[in-house]
ROBAPA-723878 format. One record per residue (C-alpha): x, y, z. Coordinates in steps of 0.25 Angstrom, whole numbers, plus 5000, padded with zeros to 4 digits. Each point is the difference from the previous one (the first is absolute). Example, Ala and Ser with C-alpha at 12.3 -4.5 7.8 and 13.67 -1.06 7.14 Angstrom:
! ROBAPA-723878
NUMI     x     y     z
NUMI  5049  4982  5031
NUMI  5006  5014  4998
//
This chain:
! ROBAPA-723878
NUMI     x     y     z
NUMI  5420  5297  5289
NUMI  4993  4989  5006
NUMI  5013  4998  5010
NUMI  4998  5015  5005
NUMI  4986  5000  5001
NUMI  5002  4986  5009
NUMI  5012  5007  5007
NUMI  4991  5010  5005
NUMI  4989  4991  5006
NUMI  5011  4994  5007
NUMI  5006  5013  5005
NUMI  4987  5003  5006
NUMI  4997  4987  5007
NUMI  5016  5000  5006
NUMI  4999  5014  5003
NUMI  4990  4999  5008
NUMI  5005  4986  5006
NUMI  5014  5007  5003
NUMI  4990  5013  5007
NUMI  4993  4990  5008
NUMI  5014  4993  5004
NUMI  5006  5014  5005
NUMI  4989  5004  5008
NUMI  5005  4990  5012
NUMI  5010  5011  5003
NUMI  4990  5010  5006
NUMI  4997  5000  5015
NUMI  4986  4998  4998
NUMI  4992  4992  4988
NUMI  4985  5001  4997
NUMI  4993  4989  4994
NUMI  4983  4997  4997
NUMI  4994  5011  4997
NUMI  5002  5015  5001
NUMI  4993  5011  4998
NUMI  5002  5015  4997
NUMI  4996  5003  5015
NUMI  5008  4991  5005
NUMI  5013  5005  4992
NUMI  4996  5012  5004
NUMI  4999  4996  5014
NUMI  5015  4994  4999
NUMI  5007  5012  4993
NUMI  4993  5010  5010
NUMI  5008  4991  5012
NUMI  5013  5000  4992
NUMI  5002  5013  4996
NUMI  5011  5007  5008
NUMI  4996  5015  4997
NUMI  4986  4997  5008
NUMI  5008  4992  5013
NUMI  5008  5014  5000
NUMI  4989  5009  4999
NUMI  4991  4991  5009
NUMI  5013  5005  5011
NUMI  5002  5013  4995
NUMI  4985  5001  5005
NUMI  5001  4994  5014
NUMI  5013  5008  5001
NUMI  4991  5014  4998
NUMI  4990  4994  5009
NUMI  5010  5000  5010
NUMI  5004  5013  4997
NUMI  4988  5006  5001
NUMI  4996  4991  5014
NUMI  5015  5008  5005
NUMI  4996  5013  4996
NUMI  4985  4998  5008
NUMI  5010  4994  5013
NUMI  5006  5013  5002
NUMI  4984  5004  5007
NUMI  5006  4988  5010
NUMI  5005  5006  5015
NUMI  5016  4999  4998
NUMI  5005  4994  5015
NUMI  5017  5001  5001
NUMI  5007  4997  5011
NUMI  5014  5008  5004
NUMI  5010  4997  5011
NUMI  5012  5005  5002
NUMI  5013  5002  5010
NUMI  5006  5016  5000
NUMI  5012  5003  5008
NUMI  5001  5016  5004
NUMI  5012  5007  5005
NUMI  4993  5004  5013
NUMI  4994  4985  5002
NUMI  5009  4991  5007
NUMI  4991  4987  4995
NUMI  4993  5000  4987
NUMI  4986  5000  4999
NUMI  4992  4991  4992
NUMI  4986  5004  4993
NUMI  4989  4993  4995
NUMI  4990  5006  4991
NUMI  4987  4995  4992
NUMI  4994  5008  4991
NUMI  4988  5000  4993
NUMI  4996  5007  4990
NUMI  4987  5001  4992
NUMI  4996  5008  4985
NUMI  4986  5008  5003
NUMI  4999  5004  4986
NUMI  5007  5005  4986
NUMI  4994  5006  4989
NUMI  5012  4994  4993
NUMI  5002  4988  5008
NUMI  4999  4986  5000
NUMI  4985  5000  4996
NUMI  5003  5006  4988
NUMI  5014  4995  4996
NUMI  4991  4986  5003
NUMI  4989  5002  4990
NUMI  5011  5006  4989
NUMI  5006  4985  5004
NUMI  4989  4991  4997
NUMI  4996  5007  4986
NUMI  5016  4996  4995
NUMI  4996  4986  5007
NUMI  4987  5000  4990
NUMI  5009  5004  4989
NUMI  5006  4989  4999
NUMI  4988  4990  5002
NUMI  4995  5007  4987
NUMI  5013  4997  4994
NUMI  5001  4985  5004
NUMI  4985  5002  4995
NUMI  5004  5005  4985
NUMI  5013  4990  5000
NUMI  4990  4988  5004
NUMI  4992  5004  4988
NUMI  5013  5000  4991
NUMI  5004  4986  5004
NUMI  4984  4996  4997
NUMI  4999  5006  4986
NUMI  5016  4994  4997
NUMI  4995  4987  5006
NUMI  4985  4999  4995
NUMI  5007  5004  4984
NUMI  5011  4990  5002
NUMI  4991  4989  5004
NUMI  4990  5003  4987
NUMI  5011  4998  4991
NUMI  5006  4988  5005
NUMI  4986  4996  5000
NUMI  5000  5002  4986
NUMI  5012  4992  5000
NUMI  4994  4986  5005
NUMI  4987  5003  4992
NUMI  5010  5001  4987
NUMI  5006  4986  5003
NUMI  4994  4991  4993
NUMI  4994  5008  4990
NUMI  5014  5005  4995
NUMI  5006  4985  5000
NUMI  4988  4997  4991
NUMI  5003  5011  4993
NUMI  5013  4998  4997
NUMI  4994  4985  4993
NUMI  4991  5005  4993
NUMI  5010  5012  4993
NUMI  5008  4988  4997
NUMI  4989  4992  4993
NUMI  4995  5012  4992
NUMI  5014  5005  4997
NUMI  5004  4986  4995
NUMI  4989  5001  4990
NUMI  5002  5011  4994
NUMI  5015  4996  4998
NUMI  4995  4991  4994
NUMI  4991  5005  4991
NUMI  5011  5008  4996
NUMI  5009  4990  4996
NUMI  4989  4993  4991
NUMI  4996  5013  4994
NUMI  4985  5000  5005
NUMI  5002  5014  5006
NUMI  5006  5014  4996
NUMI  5009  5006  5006
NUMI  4991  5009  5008
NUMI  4995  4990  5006
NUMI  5013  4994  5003
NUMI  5003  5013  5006
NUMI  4990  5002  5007
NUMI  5002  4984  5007
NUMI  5014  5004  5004
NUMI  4995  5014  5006
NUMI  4989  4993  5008
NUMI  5011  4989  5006
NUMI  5010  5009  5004
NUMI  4989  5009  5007
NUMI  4997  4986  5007
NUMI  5014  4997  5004
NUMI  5003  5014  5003
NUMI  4988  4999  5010
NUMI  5002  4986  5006
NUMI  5015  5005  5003
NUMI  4995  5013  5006
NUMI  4993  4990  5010
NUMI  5013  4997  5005
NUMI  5004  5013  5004
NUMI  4986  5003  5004
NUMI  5000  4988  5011
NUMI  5012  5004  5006
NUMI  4996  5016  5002
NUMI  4986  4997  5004
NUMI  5003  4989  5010
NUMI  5012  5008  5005
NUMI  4993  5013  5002
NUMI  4989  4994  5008
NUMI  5011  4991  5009
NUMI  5008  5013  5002
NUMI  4988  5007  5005
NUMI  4995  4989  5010
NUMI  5014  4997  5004
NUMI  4995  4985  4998
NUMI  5002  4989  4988
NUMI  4989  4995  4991
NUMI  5003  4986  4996
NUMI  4994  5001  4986
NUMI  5002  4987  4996
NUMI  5002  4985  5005
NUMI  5003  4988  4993
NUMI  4988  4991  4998
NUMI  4999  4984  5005
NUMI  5003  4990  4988
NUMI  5006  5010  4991
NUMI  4988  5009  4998
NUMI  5001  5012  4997
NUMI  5005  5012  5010
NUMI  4988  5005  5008
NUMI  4999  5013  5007
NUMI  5004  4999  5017
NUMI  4996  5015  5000
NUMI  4988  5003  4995
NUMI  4995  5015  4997
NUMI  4986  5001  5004
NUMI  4993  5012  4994
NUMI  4986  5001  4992
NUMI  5000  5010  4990
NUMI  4993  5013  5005
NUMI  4991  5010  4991
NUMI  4997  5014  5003
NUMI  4983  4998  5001
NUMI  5001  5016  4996
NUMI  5008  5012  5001
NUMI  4995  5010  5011
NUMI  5000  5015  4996
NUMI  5013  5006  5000
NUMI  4998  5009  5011
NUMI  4995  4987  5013
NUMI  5017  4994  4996
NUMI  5004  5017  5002
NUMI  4992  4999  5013
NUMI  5006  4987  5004
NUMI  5012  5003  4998
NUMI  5001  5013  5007
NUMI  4995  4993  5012
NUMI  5008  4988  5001
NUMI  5013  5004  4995
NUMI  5009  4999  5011
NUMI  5009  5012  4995
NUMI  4987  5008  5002
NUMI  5003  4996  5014
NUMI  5014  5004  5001
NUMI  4997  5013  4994
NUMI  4990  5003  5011
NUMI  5009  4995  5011
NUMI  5013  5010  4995
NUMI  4988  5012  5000
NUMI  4997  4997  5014
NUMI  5013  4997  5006
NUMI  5005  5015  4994
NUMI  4989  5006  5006
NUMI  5003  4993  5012
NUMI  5015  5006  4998
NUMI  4991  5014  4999
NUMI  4995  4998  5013
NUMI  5014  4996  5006
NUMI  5006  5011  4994
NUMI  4989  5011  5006
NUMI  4999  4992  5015
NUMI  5017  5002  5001
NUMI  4996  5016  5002
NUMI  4990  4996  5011
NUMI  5003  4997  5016
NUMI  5002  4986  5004
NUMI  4995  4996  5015
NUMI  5009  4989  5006
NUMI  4998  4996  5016
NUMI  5012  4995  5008
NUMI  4999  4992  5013
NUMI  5014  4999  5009
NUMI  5004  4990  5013
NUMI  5015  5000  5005
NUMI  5005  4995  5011
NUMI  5017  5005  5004
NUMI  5007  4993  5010
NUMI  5014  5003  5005
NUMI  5013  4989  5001
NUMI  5007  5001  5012
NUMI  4998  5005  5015
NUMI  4989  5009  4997
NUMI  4991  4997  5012
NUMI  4988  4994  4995
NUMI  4987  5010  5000
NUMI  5009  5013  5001
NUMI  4992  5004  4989
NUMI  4987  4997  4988
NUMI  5007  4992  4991
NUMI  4987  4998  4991
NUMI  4992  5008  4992
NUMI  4990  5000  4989
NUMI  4995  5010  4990
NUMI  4989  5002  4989
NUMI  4997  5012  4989
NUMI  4994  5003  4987
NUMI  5006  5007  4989
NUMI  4997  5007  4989
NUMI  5010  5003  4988
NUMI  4995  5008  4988
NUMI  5011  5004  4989
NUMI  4997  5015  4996
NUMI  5008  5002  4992
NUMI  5010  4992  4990
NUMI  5005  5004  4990
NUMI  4988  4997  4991
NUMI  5006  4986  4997
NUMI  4986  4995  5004
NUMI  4993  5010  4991
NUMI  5008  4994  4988
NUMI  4999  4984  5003
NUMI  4984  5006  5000
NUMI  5002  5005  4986
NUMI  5009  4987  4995
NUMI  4989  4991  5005
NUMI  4989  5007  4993
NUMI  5008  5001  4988
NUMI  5002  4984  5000
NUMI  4984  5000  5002
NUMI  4997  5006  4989
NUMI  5010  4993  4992
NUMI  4995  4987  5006
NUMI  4985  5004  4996
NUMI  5004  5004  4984
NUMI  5008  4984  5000
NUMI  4985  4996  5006
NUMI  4994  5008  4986
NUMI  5012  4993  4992
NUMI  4999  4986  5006
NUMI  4983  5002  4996
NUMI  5002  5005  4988
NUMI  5010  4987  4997
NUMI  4990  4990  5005
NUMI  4990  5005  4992
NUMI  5011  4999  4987
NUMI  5003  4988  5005
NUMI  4985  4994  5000
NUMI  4996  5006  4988
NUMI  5011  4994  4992
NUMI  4997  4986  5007
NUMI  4985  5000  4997
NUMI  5003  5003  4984
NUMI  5010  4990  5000
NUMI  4992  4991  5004
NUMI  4986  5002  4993
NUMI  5010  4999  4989
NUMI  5005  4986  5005
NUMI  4985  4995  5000
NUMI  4996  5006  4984
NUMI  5013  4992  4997
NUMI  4994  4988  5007
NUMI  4987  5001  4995
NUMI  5007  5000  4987
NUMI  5009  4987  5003
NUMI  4987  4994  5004
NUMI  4993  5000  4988
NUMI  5011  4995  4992
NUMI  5002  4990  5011
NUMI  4987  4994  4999
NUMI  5000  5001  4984
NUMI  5015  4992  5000
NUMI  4993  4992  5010
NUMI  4988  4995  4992
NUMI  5011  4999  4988
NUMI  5007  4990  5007
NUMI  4988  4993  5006
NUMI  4995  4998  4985
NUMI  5013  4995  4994
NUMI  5002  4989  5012
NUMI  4986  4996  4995
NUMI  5005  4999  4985
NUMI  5012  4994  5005
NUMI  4992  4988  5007
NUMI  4992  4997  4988
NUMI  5012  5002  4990
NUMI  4997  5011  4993
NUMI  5013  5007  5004
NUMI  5015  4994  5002
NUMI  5007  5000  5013
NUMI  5009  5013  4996
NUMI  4989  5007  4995
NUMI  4993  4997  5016
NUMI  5013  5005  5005
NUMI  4999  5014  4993
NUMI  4987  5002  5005
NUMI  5006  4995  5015
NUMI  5012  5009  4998
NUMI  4990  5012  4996
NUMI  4992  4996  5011
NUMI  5010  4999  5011
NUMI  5007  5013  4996
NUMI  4986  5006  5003
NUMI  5000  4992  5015
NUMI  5012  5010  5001
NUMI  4996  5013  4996
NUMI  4989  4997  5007
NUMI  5006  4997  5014
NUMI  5008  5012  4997
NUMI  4989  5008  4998
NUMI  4995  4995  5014
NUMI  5013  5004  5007
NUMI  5000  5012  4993
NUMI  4987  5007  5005
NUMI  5004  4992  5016
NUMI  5012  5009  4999
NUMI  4992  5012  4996
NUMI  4990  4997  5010
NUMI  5012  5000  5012
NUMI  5005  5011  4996
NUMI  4988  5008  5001
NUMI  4998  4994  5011
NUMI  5015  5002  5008
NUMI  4997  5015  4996
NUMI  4988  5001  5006
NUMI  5005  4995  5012
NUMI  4993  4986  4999
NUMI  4988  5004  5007
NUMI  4992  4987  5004
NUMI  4986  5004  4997
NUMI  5002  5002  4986
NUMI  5009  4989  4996
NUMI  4989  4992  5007
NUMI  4988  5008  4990
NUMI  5008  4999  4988
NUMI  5005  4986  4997
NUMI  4993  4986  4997
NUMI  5005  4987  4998
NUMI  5000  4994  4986
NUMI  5000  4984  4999
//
């Protein structure tokens, strides 16, 4: 038993020796400190999906400036050479035309406005994406957080088990306990050595979680001068935060419905098929265009020179009104307004799910904070429990193992108490990532706790 409990203490420290070895692979390494701005900062510039939309945008923004173009005079220039049957020379004749779009009730104004609502679709949805690699990120960083602040608690932890276990063992062996208390030894070892193992596999899905995200390594570790013991290259600064106080349930609603960003996206699809409306309606009414003329003809050959007007110009305005279609326009009319009111009842639907959303997030974590409140108090009972048998332990009134099961006690507390932490900090992002992380309240609603 010993050998396996020591095993593991080793496994912890090569683990994350070996993790610290591998990370010279990645293109970029982060050292110092780090915060969960700042990894939210990298995984934001990292992220492909956001690149492509950030193009996708530009590209609908280009659209929409080409649409708008099409109000630009349009100047062509034509020459050509023509041979008739009745010509002996051919003639050659230059043209420039200009032509100019007075105004379309479906033209390029409308088709323009219609562009650049698809162009603010997609910021809304590099919007919500951006807020997806956030929560991902800010999650991932709060557990490998967890992680470092485990480190030496669970090494100790693991000692500590040993020296208890040992005791009981024996204990055993000489008689001085029943077996219930023998059982009950062996139980609380192997929930030790099940939890120091678990740390293994907790370092390398929280530390590769976050890297993933950033699309940067975090040196946890670095080999210490004079065989000291490894230190952290990486550190992961965050303070644990507390909610000061749960606002109403109805100001997170409010929030929410006004900094969503698929709020947004539904409001822009309403809009552009209202525009489409518009478009559809405009195509039944006359378009007014203007067009300006100048040519000049000449004649190759011996056509004597000034025998006759070889230049001209011309100009005219036009009218065009389609009276009659075929009622095509009258059904693109009707498909448009049919995706309006589609578009408006996904708007009642997307509300109706952020409102779902915030309610289960709020409960989830005023739930997260009783449970902490909880942990608190046993926390601080454990706490004073050990304080009291370090003092016996100074003046001999207790032995070193019995020290060592109020230390284990006490430092399987430390964890459940970190975790308690991380657990209402996850709570509180989520609420936060569905109400669309509005400044003003994540400003009023936290406090650092030293």
């Amino acid at each position: 038993m010993k050998k396996r409990i020591i095993l593991f203490c080793a496994l912890v420290t090569s683990f994350l020796s070996a993790h610290a070895h591998k990370n010279k692979f990645f293109k970029t390494t982060l050292s110092h400190y780090l915060t969960m701005d700042d990894a939210v900062e990298q995984a934001l510039e990292h992220r492909p999906n956001l690149e492509a939309l950030k193009f996708a945008t530009y590209a609908n923004k280009s659209a929409s400036k080409a649409e708008l173009a099409e109000y630009y005079p349009k100047i062509r220039l034509d020459s050509s050479f023509t041979q008739q049957s009745h010509q002996d020379y051919p003639a050659n004749t230059t043209l420039l035309n200009t032509d100019q779009l007075i105004y379309s009730f479906a033209g390029p104004l409308q088709r323009y406005k219609r562009a650049k609502l698809v162009a603010e679709q997609t910021e809304a949805e590099r919007e919500v994406q951006k807020n997806n690699v956030r929560l991902e990120t800010e999650k991932a960083f709060l557990q490998a957080w967890l992680v470092q602040e485990q480190q030496k608690t669970i090494a100790s932890l693991a000692r500590s088990a040993l020296h208890v276990f040992d005791k009981a063992k024996h204990e055993h062996q000489l008689e001085l306990s029943d077996k219930s208390t023998w059982f009950k030894g062996v139980e609380d070892y192997g929930s030790s050595s099940s939890q120091v193992e678990q740390y293994t596999y907790n370092v390398a899905s929280a530390y590769k979680r976050l890297e993933f995200l950033m699309g940067a390594s975090i040196s946890l570790l670095s080999n210490g001068s004079d065989g000291a013991a490894p230190s952290p290259s990486t550190h992961l600064s965050w303070h644990p935060e507390k909610v000061t106080a749960q606002h109403p349930l109805e100001t997170y609603y409010t929030h929410a419905l006004r900094h969503r960003p698929e709020r947004t996206q539904n409001e822009k699809k309403i809009a552009a098929e209202q525009q489409n409306i518009k478009i559809a309606q405009g195509l039944r009414l006359p378009t007014f265009t203007a067009n300006a003329q100048a040519g000049h003809v000449s004649f190759l050959g011996s056509v004597p020179l000034g025998s006759r007007s070889d230049s001209f110009h011309q100009f005219s305005v036009a009218m065009s009104w389609p009276l009659f279609d075929g009622l095509v326009n009258q059904y693109q009319e009707q498909q448009a307004y049919a995706n309006k009111v589609k578009e408006m009842l996904n708007q009642d639907q997307t509300i109706l799910t952020i409102k779902q959303e915030v309610q289960d997030r709020y409960f989830a974590l005023a739930k997260a904070l009783t449970a902490l409140k909880a942990q608190k108090l046993q926390y601080l009972r454990t706490n004073n429990d050990f304080e009291r048998s370090k003092q016996e332990f100074e003046i001999g009134q207790i032995s070193a193992v019995d020290f060592d099961v109020a230390k284990t006690t006490w430092q399987q507390a430390q964890l459940d108490w970190l975790a308690r932490n991380i657990d209402v900090a996850l709570a509180e992002r989520d609420l936060m990532f569905v109400c669309g992380y509005p400044t003003q309240l994540m400003r009023n609603n936290h406090e650092i706790v030293s």
